[in-house]
N, C-alpha and C positions, 0 to 999 in steps of 0.2 A: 573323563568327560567326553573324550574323544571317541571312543568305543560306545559308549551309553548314547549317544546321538545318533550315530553311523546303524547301531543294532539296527533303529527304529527305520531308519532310513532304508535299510534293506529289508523292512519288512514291509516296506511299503506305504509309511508312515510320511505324513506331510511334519515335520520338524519346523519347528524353534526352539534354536535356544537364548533366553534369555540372561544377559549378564550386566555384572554392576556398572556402570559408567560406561566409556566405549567398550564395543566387544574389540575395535581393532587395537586397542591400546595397552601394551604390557596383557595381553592376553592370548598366548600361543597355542591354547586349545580351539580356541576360535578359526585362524588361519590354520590350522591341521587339517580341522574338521572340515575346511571349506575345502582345502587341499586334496584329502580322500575324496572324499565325496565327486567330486569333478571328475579325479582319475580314474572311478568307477563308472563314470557315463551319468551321471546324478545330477541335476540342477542345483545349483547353490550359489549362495550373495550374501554381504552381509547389509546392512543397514545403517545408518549412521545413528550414533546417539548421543545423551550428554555427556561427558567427559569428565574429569577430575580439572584439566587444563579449563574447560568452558567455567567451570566454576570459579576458578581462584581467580582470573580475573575481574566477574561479576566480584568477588567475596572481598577482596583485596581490594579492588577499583584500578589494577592496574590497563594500561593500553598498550600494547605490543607496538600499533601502530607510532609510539613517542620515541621509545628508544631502541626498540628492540626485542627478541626475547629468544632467547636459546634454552634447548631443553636435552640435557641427558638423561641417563638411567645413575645412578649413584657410582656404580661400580664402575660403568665406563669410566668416568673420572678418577679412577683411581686408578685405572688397569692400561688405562691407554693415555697417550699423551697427548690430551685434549688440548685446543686453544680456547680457552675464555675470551668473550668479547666485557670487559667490563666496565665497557658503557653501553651494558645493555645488560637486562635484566637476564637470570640463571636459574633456571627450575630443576633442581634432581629430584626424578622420582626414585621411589622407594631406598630411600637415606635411610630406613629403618633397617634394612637388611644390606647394607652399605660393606661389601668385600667379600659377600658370600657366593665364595666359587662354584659350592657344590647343588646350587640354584634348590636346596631342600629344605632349608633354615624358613623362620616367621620372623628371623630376628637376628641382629650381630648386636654386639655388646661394645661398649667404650673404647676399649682397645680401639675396636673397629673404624669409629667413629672420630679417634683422635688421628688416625691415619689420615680419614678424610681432613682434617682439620688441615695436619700438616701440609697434604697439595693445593689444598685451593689458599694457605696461606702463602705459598708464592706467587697467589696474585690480588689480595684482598689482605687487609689487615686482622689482625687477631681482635680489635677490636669492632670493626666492620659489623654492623647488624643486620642481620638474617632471621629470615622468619619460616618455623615450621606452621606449615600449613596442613589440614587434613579437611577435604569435603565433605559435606551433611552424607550422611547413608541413608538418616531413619528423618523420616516427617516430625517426631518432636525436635530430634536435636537443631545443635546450632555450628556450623563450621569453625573450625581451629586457627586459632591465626596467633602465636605466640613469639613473639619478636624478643632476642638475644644475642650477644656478640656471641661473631664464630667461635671464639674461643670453650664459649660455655656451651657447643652442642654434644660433646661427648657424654656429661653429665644428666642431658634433658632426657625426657622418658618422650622413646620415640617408639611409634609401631612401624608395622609392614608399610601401611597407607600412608606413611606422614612423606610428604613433597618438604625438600628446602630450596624456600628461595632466596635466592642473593640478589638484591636489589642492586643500581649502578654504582659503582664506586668511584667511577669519572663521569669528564662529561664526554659527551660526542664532539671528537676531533673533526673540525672543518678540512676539506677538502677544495682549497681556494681556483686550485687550475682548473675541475670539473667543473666547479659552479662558472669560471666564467667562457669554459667554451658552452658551457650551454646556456648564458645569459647571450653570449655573441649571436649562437641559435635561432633563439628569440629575435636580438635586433633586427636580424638579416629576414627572418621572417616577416616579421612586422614591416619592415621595408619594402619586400615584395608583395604585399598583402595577405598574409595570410596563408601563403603557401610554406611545403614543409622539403 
């Protein structure tokens, strides 16, 4: 992809490429391209566009602003010893391809997916419900939204595109000393009028 752009480009060609959801997101031909391009003396930018992320919100009705929301790539969570926030919602992309080192696979199989299971089960219950999500691609379809305990994701029929999210499994732990220096804050403001 990377080459097929760049050709055009040094041929003197005004380029766009267009891609599915964000071009910045999980999309390294993208930042390549911008990358070459640039080092060759070339003008280049990307644009912002609608995402997989802008969707599952709308799709779902979740709001990041409530509790939270962190987002990995599947395999980091497997590969690296991530911290979970779980009072706050957990998006991994591409769970579909979940332990695939050799970044060439569409796809990992159960094994793969039972791995997953086991790390995120020392911080969530095996019964804890999670939901594979996948965004509309095509104007008839209709978005994925299939809600199951973790337990039973290795079994689901997942592809490349399917996002898992893990909804909070606590609440949001209060933080009583910051709230009251900064209720004191307040008073001392409001005292002196208004000033900060």
């Amino acid at each position: 992809m990377v080459d097929a752009m760049m050709t055009d480009v040094r041929g003197g060609r005004h380029v766009c490429g267009a891609f599915y959801g964000h071009p910045g997101v999980f999309a390294w031909p993208t930042h390549k391209a911008i990358e070459v391009a640039r080092s060759e003396g070339f003008a280049a930018h990307m644009e912002p566009g609608v995402s997989a992320e802008d969707c599952l919100y709308a799709d779902l009705g979740i709001d990041p602003g409530n509790y939270g929301c962190q987002h990995y790539e599947a395999s980091q969570v497997m590969f690296y010893r991530c911290k979970l926030d779980t009072s706050a919602y957990v998006a991994l992309w591409q769970v579909g391809v979940a332990g695939d080192q050799s970044l060439t696979r569409f796809s990992t199989g159960a094994a793969y997916r039972q791995v997953l299971v086991e790390v995120l089960a020392r911080d969530y219950g095996l019964d804890h419900e999670v939901i594979l999500y996948q965004a509309v691609t095509l104007p008839m379809s209709r978005h994925r939204a299939q809600r199951l305990p973790l337990r039973s994701l290795p079994a689901a029929t997942i592809d490349a595109h399917a996002t898992l999210i893990i909804p909070p499994a606590k609440a949001l732990e209060p933080h009583p000393q910051v709230r009251a220096r900064v209720s004191a804050l307040e008073e001392s403001s409001t005292s002196r009028g208004g000033e900060s």
